[in-house]
Backbone as a chain_set.jsonl record, in Angstrom:
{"seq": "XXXXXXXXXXXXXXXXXXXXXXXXXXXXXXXXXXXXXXXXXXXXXXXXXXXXXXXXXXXXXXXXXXXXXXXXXXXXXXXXXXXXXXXXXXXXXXXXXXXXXXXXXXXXXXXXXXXXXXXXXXXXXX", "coords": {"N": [[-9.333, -9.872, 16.149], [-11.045, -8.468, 13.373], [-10.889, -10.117, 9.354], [-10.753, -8.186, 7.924], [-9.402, -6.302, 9.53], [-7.241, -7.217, 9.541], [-6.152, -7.37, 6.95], [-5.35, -4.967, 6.426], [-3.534, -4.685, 8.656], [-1.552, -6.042, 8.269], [-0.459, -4.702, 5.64], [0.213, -2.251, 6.4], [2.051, -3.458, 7.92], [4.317, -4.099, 5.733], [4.382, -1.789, 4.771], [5.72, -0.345, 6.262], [7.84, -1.354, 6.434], [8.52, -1.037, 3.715], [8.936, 1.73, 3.527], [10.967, 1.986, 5.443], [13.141, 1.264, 4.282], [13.356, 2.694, 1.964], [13.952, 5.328, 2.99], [16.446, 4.814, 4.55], [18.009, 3.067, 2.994], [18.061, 3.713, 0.289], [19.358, 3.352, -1.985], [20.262, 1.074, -1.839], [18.486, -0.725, -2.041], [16.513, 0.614, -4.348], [17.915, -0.138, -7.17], [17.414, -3.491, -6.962], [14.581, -3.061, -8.209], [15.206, -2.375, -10.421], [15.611, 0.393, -11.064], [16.573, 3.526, -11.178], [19.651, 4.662, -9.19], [18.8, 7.209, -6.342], [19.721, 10.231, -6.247], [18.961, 12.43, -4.54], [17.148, 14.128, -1.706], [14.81, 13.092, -1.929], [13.818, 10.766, -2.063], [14.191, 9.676, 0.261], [12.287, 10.961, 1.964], [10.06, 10.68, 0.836], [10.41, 7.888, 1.321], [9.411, 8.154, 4.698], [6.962, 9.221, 3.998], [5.703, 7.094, 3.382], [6.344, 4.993, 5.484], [5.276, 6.318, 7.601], [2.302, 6.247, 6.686], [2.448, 3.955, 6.962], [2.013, 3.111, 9.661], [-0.531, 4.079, 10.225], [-2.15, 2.455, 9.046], [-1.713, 0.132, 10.729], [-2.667, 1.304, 13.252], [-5.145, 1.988, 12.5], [-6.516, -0.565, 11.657], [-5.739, -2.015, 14.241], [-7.75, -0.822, 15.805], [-9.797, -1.168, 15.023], [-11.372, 0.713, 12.078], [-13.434, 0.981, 10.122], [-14.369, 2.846, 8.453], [-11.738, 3.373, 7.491], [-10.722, 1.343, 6.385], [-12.539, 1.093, 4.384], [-11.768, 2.966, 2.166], [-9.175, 3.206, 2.128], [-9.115, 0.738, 0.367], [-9.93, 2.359, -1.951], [-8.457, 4.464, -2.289], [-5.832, 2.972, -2.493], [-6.015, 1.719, -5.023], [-6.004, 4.043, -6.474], [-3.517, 4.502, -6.621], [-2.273, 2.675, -7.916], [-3.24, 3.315, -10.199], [-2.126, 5.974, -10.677], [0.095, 5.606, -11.003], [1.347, 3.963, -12.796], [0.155, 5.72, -15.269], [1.994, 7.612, -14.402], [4.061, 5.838, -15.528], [3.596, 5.544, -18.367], [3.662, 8.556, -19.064], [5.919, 8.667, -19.315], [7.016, 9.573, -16.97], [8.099, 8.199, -14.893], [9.852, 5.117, -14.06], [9.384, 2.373, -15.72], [8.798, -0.058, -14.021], [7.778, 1.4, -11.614], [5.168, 0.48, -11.561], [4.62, -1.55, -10.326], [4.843, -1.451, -8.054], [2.537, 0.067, -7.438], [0.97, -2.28, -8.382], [0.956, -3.543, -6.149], [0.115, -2.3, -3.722], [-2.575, -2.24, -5.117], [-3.276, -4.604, -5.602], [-3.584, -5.39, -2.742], [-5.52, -3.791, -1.638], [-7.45, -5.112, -3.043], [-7.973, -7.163, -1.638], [-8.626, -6.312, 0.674], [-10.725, -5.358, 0.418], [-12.535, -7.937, -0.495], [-12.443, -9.241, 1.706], [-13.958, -6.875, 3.606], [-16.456, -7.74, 2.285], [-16.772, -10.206, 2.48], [-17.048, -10.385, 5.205], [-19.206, -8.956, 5.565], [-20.969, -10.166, 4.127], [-21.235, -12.394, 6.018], [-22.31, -11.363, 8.525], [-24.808, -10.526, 7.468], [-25.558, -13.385, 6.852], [-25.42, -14.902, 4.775], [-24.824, -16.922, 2.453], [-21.177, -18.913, 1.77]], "CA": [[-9.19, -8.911, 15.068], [-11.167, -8.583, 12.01], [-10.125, -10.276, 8.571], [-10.783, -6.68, 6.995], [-8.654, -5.302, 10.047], [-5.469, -8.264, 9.641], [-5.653, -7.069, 5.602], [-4.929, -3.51, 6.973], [-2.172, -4.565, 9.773], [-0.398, -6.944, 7.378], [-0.626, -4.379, 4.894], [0.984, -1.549, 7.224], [3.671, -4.195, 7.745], [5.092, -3.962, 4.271], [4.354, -0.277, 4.079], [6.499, 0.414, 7.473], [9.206, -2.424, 5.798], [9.49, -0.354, 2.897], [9.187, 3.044, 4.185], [12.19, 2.076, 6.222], [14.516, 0.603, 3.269], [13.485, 3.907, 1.103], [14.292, 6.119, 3.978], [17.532, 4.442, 5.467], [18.98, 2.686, 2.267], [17.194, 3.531, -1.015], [20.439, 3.125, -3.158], [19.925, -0.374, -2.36], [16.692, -1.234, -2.95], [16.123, 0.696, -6.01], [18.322, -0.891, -8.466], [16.708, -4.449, -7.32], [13.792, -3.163, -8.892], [15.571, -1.753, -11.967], [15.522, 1.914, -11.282], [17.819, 4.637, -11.066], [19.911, 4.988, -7.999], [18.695, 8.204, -5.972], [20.548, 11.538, -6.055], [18.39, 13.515, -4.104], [16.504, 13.336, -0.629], [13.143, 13.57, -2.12], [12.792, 8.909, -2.305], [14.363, 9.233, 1.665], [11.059, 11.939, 2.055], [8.886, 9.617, 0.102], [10.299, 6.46, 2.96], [8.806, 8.639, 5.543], [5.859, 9.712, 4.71], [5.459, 5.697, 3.025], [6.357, 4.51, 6.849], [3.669, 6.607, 8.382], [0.997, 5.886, 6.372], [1.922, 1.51, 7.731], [1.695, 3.339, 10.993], [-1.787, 4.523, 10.136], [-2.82, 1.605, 8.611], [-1.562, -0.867, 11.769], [-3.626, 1.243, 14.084], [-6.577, 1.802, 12.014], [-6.481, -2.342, 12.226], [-5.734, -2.349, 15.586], [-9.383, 0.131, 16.025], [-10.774, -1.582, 13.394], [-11.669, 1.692, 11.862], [-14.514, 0.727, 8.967], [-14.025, 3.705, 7.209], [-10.333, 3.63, 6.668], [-10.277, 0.523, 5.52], [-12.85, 1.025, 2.806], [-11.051, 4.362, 1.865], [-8.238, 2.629, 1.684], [-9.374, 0.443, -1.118], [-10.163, 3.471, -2.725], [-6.603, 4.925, -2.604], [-4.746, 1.795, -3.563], [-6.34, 1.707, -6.583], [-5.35, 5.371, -7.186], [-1.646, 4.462, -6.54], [-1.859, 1.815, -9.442], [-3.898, 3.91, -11.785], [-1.249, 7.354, -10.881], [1.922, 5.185, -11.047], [0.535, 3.913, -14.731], [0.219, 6.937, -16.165], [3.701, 8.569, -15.099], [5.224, 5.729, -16.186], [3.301, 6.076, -19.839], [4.035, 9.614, -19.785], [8.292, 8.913, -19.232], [7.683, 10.631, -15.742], [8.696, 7.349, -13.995], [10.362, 4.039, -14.324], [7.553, 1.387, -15.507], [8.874, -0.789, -12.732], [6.803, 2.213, -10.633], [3.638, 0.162, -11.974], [5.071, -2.904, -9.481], [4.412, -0.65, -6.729], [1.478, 0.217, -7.658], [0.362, -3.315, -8.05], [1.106, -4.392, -4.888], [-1.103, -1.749, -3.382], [-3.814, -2.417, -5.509], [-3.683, -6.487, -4.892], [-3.531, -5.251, -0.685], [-6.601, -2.825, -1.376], [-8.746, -6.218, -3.512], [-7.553, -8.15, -0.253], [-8.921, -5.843, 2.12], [-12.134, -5.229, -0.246], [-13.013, -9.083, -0.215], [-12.397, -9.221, 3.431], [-15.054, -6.256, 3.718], [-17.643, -8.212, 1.721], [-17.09, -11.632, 3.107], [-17.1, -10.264, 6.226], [-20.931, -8.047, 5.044], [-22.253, -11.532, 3.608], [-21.599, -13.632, 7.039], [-23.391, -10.833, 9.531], [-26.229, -10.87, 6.819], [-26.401, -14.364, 7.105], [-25.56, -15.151, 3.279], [-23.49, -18.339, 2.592], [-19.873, -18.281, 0.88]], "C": [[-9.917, -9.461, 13.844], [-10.771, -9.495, 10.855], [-9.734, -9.147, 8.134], [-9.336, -6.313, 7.538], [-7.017, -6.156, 9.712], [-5.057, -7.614, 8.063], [-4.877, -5.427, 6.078], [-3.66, -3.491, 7.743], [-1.081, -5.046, 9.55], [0.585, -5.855, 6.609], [0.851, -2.864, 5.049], [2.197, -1.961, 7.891], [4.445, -3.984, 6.609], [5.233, -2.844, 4.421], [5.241, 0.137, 5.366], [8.024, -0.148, 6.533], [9.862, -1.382, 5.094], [9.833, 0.903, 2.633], [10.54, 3.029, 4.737], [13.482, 1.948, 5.009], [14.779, 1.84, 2.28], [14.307, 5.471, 1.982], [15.692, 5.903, 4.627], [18.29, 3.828, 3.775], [18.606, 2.574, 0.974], [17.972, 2.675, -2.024], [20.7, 1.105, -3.417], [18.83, -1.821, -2.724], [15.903, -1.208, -4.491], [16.541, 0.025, -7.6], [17.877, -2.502, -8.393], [15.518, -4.2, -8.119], [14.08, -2.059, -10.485], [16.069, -0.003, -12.266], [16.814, 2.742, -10.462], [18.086, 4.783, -9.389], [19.314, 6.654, -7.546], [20.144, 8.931, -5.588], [20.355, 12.499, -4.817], [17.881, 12.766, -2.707], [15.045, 13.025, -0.957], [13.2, 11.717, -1.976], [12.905, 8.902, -0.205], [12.88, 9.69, 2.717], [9.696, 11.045, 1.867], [8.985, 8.211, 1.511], [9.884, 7.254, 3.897], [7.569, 8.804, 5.658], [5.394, 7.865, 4.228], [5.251, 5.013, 4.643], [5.514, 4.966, 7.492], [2.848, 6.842, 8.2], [0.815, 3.98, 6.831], [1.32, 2.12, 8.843], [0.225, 3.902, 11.409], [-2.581, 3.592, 10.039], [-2.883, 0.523, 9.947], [-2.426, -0.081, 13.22], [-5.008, 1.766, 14.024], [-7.056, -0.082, 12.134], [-6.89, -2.814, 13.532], [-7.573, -1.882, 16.192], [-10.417, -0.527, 15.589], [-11.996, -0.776, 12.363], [-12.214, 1.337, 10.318], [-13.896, 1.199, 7.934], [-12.949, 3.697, 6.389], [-10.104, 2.871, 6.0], [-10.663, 0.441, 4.059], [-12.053, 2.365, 2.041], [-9.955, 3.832, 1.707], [-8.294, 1.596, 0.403], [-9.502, 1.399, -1.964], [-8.729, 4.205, -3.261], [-5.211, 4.061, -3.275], [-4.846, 1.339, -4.655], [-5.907, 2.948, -7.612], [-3.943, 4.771, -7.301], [-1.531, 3.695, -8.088], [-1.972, 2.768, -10.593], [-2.412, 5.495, -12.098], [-0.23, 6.973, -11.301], [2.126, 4.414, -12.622], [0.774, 4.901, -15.186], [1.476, 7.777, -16.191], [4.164, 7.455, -15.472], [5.042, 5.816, -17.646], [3.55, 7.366, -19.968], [5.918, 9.591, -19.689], [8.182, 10.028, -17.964], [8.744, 9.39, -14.387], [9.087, 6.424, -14.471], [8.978, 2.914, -14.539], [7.702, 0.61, -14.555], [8.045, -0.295, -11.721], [5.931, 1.483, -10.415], [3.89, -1.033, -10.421], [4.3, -2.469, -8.133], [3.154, -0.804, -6.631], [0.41, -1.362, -7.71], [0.265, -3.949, -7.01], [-0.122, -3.66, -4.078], [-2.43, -1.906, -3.925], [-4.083, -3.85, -5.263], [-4.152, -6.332, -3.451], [-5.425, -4.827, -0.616], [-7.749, -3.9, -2.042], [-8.644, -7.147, -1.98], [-8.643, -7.568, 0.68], [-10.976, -5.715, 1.801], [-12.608, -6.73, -0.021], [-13.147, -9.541, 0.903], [-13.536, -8.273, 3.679], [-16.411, -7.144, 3.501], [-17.98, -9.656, 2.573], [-17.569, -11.511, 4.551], [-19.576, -9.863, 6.232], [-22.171, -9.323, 4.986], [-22.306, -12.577, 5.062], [-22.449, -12.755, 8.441], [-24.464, -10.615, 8.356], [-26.694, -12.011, 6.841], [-26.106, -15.119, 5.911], [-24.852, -16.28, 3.038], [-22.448, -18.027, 1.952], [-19.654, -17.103, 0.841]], "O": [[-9.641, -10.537, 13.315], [-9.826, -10.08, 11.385], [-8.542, -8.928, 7.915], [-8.356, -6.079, 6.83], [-5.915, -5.609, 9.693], [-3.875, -7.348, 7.842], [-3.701, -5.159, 5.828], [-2.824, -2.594, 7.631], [0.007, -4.855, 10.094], [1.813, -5.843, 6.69], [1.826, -2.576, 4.354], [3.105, -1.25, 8.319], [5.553, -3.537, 6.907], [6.403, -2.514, 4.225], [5.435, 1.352, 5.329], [8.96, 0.541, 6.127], [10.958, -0.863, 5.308], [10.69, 1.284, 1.836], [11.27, 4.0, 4.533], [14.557, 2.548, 5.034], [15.889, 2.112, 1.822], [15.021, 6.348, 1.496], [16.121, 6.859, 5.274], [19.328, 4.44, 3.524], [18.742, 1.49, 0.408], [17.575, 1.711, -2.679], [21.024, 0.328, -4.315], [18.606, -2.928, -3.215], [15.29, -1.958, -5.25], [15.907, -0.201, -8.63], [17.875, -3.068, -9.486], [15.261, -5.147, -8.863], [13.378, -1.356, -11.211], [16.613, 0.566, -13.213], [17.597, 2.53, -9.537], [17.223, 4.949, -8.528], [19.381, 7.436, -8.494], [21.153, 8.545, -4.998], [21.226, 13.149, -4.239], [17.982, 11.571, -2.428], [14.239, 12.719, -0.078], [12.055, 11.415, -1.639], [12.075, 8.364, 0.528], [12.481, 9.129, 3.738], [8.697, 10.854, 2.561], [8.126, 7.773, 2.276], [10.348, 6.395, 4.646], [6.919, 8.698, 6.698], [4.567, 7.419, 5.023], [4.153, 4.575, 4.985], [4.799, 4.175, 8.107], [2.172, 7.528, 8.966], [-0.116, 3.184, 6.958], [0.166, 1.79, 9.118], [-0.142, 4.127, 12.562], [-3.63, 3.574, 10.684], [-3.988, 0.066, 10.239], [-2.78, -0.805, 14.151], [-5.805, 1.961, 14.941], [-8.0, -0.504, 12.801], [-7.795, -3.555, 13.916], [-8.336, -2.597, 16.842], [-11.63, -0.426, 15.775], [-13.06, -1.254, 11.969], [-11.42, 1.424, 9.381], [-13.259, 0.707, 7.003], [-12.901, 3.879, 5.172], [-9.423, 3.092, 4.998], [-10.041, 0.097, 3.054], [-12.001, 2.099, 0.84], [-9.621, 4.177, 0.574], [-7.474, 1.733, -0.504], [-8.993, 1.092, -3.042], [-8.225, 4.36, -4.373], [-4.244, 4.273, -4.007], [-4.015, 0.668, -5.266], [-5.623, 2.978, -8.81], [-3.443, 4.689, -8.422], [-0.894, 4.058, -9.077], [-1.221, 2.991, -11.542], [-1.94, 5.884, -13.166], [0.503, 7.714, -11.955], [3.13, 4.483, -13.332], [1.916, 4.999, -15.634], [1.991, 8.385, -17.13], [5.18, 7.787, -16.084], [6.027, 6.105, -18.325], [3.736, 7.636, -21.155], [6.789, 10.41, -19.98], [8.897, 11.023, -17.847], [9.582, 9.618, -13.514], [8.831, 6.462, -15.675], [7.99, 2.713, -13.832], [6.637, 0.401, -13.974], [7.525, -1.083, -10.932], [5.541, 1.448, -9.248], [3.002, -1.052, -9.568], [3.445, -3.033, -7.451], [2.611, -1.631, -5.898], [-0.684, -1.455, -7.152], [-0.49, -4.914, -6.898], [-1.161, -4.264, -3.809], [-3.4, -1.705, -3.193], [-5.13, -4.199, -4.717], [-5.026, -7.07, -2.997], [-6.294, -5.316, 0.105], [-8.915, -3.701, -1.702], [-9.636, -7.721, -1.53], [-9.417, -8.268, 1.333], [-11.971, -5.878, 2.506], [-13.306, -6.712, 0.993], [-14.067, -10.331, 1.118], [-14.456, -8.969, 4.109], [-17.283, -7.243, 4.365], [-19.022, -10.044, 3.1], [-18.333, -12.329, 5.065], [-20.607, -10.356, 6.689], [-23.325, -9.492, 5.38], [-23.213, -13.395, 5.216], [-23.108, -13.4, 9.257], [-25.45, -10.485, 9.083], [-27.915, -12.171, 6.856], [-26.622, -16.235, 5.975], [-24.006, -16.411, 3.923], [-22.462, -16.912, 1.43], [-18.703, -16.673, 0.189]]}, "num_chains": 1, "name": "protein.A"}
């Protein structure tokens, strides 16, 4: 396997992890990271579709599907930049941003893994 594709299968580990904990036991997850217990089903909705986007990601990995991975840098950078802005507008908890950073650290991971990977079939050193 890939490095690109292990940043992707790792990556889809966490995102199944916490798909499952939002989906099966939000009420106790959320207040470790500061935020309001859930009322509603909409975070159990959110652990679902969270869990089968790992499940996308672990067999785009498994494929070692180019595209998704760079497209996936692309999107985990949205998550930071969207989960920023509601929490500056008071639509979300700024803790949201946490989230958001984690995906965007996964998506520089998977990007440097792309390149390193680009520079050693070109031939390039380091």
């Amino acid at each position: 396997m890939s490095k690109p594709a292990l940043t992707l299968k790792w990556f889809g580990v966490y995102l199944m992890l916490l798909g499952l904990a939002l989906a099966a036991i939000p009420n106790l997850l959320l207040p470790l990271f500061f935020m309001e217990p859930a009322r509603e089903v909409w975070i159990r909705v959110v652990g679902v579709l969270v869990f089968n986007i790992g499940v996308y990601y672990w067999f785009a990995a498994l494929s070692e599907s180019r595209p998704l991975f760079l497209a996936s840098v692309y999107t985990r950078a949205l998550v930071l930049a969207s989960f920023a802005l509601f929490a500056a507008l008071g639509l979300a908890a700024p803790m949201m941003v946490l989230f958001g950073a984690v995906d965007f650290l996964g998506g520089l991971w998977t990007l440097h893994a792309l390149r390193q990977e680009r520079r050693v079939r070109a031939g390039i050193p380091g």
